[in-house]
N, C-alpha and C positions, 0 to 999 in steps of 0.2 A: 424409375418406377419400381415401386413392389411385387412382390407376388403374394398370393392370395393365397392363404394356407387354413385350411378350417381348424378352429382348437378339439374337433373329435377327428382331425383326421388320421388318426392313430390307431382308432378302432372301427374303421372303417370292415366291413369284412373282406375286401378286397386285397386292402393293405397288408392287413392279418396273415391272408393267406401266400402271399410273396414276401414275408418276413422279413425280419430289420433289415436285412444287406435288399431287399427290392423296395425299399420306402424309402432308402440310401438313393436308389440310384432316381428312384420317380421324382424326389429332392431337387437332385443336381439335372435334370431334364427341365424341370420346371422353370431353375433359374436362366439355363440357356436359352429357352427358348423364348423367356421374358428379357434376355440381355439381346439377343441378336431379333428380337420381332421374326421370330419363324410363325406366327401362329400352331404352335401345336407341335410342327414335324422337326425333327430331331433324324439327320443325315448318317447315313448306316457307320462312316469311319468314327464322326463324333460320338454318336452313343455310346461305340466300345473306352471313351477315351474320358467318359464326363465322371467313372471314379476307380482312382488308382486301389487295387485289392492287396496295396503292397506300403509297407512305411517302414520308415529307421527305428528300431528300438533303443532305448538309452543309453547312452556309452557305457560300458565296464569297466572294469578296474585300469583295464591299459588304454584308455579313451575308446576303442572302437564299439561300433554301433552297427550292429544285425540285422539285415533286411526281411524283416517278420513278413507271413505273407498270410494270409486268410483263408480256412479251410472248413469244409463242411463234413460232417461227418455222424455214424450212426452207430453206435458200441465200438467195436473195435476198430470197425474202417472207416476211411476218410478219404475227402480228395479235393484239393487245392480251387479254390473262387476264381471263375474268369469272369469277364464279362458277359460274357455269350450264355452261360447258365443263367443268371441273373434276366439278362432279358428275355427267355425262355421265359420264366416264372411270369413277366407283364406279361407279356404273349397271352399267357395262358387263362391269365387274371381279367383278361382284357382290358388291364388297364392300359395298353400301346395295342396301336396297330399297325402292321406289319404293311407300306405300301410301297411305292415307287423310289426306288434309292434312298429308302429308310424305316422309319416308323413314325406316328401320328400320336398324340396324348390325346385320348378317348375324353370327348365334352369341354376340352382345355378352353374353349370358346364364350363356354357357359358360366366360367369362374376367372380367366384371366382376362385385360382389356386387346384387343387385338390392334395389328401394325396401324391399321388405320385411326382407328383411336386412339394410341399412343403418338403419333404423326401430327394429330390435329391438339392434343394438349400441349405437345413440345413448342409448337410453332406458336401457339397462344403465348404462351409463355413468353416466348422468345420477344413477339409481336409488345406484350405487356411493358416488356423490361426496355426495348426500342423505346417507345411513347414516352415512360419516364423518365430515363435519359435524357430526351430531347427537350421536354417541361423541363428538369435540373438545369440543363445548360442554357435554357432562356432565360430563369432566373439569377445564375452565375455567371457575374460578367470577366470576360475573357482574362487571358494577365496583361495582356497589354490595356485592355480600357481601364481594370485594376490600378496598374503601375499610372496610368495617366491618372486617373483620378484623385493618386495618392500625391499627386505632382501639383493637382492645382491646391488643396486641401494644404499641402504647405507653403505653396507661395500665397497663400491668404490668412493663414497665422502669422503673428507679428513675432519677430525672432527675438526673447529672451533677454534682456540685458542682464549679464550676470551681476550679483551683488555681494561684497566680499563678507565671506563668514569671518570671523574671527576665530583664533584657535585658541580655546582656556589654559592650553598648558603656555603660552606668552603672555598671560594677563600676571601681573602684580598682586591679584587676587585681593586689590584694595576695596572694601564697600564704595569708596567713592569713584572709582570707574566703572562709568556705565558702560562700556564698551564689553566688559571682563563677563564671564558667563558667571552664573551664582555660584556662591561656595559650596561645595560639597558639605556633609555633615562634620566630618572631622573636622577639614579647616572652619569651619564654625568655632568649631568646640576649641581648636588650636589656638584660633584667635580669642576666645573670652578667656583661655585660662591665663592666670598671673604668671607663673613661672615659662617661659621659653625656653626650656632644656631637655635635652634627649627629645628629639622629635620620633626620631625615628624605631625607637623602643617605644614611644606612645603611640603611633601606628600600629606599630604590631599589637599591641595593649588593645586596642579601635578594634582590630579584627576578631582578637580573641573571647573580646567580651560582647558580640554582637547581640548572642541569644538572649543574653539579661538585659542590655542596656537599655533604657527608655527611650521614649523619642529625641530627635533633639532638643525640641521644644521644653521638653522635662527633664532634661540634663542641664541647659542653659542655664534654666532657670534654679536649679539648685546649684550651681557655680555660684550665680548672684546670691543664693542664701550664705552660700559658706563664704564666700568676700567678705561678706559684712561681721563675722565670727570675729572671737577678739583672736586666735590665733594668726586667721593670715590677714588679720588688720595690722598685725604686729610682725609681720612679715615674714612668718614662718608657714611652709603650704611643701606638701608633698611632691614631687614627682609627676605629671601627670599620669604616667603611666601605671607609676605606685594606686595613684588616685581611681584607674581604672578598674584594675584588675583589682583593689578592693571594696567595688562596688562602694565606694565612698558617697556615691547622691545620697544612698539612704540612710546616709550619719544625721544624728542631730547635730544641725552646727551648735559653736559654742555664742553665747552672745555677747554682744560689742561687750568693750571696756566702759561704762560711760564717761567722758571727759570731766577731767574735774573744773568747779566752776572756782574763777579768782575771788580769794576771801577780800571781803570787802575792806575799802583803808576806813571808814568814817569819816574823809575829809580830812585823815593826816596825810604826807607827805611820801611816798616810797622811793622817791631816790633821792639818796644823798644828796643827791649836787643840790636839791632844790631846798636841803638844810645849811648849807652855805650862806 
């Protein structure tokens, strides 16, 4: 539970009048006696005890730390905070009253909820959080009815027949095994080009020229442009890797030779033997 603090109770003229160090202590009464359900009363050892007029000050240069204490005072003289002045000043404020083996907080009834009404929300509460529980655990079935139901749910699925994958790096990498996984891009590319030399510098070639290179499909298909060029018709063709790294798709190939056609005999004779 809370306590009930007004946002003018600062200037109360009551409070005013017992000054910071008695608004200090009406504070720490308040809390106890909302922590312990006293309604109100506040036990003569406890009050002296609800706030220390004494604290550690910062360590100094050699670690240690000074037991500063609180004092009140008026030009030149002074005299040390107990408790017992402090609650003098309620006394007198009447904001405490003075009864039977302690003091009372004056109206504490009127602004904080009392034992009894903190008694009957706790137990609601309590009563609330029971019920729900008990709705939860009707809707969640146990672990054992769990574990059994996880038990029929697989004896009623049919168990799997495994089916063998095939592994691409054992395939032959032939187009005509259908068993073999598809070719990667390069080996595409490895198998249409003409020359089969330095594989493994046209790998690296593959890699390096990733960011320019076209699709496969447009690399392919300019391979098959330049095959038909009269250079590697005539069986001269770079390197593939040469081919890669200088982006050669975007050459003009050169075009075929055209075959020459046999000059015509006119019905004479071309081999010898048939002038015999």
């Amino acid at each position: 539970m809370w306590v009930k603090i007004d946002d003018r109770f600062y200037q109360h003229p009551k409070i005013i009048s017992v000054g910071p160090l008695g608004m200090a202590l009406q504070v720490a009464a308040l809390c106890y006696c909302n922590q312990y359900l006293t309604d109100g009363f506040i036990p003569w050892s406890a009050a002296r005890g609800l706030v220390a007029w004494e604290y550690l000050a910062p360590p100094d240069d050699d670690g240690k730390r000074l037991i500063m204490t609180v004092d009140v005072g008026c030009g030149m003289s002074g005299e040390q905070v107990c408790s017992e002045r402090i609650i003098d000043l309620l006394l007198s404020a009447e904001i405490w009253i003075e009864v039977d083996g302690g003091y009372k907080i004056h109206d504490y009834g009127d602004f904080q909820k009392s034992k009894e009404e903190v008694t009957a929300i706790t137990t609601a509460r309590q009563e609330a959080g029971r019920r729900g529980g008990q709705a939860k655990a009707k809707q969640k079935p146990s672990k054992s009815q769990a574990n059994d139901k996880a038990k029929i749910e697989a004896k009623s699925k049919p168990v799997p027949v495994p089916v063998p994958v095939p592994d691409p790096r054992s395939c032959t990498l032939s187009p005509k095994d259908k068993e073999c996984a598809p070719l990667d891009d390069f080996d595409q590319f490895w198998q249409a080009y003409p020359k089969k030399a330095a594989k493994k510098d046209a790998k690296k070639a593959w890699g390096q020229t990733a960011s320019v290179r076209p699709p496969i499909d447009t690399l392919l298909e300019a391979l098959r442009i330049h095959s038909e060029g009269r250079q590697w018709q005539s069986g001269v063709y770079p390197h593939a890797a040469t081919w890669l790294r200088g982006e050669r798709w975007n050459d003009e190939p050169e075009k075929a030779t055209p075959q020459k056609q046999p000059a015509p005999t006119h019905g004479r004779p071309t081999n010898m033997r048939e002038l015999t």
